[in-house]
C-alpha positions as CSV (number, residue, x, y, z in Angstrom):
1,X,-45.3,-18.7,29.0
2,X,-42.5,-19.5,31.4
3,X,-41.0,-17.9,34.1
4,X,-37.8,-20.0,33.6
5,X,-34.3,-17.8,32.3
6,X,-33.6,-18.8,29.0
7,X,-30.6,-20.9,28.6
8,X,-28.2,-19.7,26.1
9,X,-24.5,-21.2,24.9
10,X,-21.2,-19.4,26.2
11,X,-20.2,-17.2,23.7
12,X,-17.2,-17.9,21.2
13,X,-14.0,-16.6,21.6
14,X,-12.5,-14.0,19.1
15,X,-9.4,-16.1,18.5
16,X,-8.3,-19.5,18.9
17,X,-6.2,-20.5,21.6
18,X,-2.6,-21.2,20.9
19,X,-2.4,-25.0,20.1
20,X,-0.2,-26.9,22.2
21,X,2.8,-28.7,20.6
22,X,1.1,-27.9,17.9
23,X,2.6,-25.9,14.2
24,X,0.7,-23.0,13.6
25,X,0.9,-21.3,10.6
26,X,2.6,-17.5,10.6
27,X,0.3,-14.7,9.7
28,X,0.6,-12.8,6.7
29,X,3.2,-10.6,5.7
30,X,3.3,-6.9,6.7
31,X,0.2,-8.1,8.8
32,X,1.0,-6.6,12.6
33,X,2.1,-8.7,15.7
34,X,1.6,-8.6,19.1
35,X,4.9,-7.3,19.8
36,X,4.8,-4.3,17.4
37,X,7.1,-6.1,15.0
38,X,6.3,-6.9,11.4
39,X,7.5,-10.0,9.6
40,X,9.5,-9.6,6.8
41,X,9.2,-5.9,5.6
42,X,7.9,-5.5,1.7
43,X,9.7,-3.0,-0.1
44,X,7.8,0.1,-1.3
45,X,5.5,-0.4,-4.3
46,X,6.0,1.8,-7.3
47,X,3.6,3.3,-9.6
48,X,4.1,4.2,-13.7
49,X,2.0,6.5,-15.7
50,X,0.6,4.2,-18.5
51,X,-0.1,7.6,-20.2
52,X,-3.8,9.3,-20.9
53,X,-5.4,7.2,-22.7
54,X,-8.6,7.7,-19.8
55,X,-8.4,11.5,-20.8
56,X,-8.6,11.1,-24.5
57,X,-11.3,8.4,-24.2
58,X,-13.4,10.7,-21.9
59,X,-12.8,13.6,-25.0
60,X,-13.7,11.0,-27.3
61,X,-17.0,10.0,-25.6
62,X,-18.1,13.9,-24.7
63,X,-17.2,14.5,-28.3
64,X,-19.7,12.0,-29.3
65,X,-22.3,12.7,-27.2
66,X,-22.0,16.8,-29.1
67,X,-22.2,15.7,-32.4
68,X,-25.0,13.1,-31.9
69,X,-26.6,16.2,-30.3
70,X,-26.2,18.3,-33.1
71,X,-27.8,15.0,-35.5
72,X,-30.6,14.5,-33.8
């Protein structure tokens, strides 16, 4: 065994540096900046009731389930 420190690499850095002269790309939209401004707001997205068709299946199933009870 050795008495020596062990040499380990530097560690990485969380982000890249900025590339100089260099394009880099934008980030995504809606996706926070630096500055507290977001690029390029998305409008609000809206929901529509496709109906129950979940709630009568669930009846459907439980339904099921009672009379294949009863049969066997």
């Amino acid at each position: 065994m050795s008495n020596q420190a062990a040499a380990y690499p530097p560690p990485a850095t969380a982000y890249p540096a900025e590339p100089h002269g260099g394009y880099m790309a934008p980030p995504p939209a809606g996706y926070p900046m630096k500055d507290g401004h977001e690029q390029g707001q998305a409008p609000p997205v809206t929901t529509q009731s496709k109906g129950d068709g979940f709630l009568k299946g669930c009846c459907a199933a439980l339904c099921c389930c009672c009379v294949l009870d009863a049969c066997f």
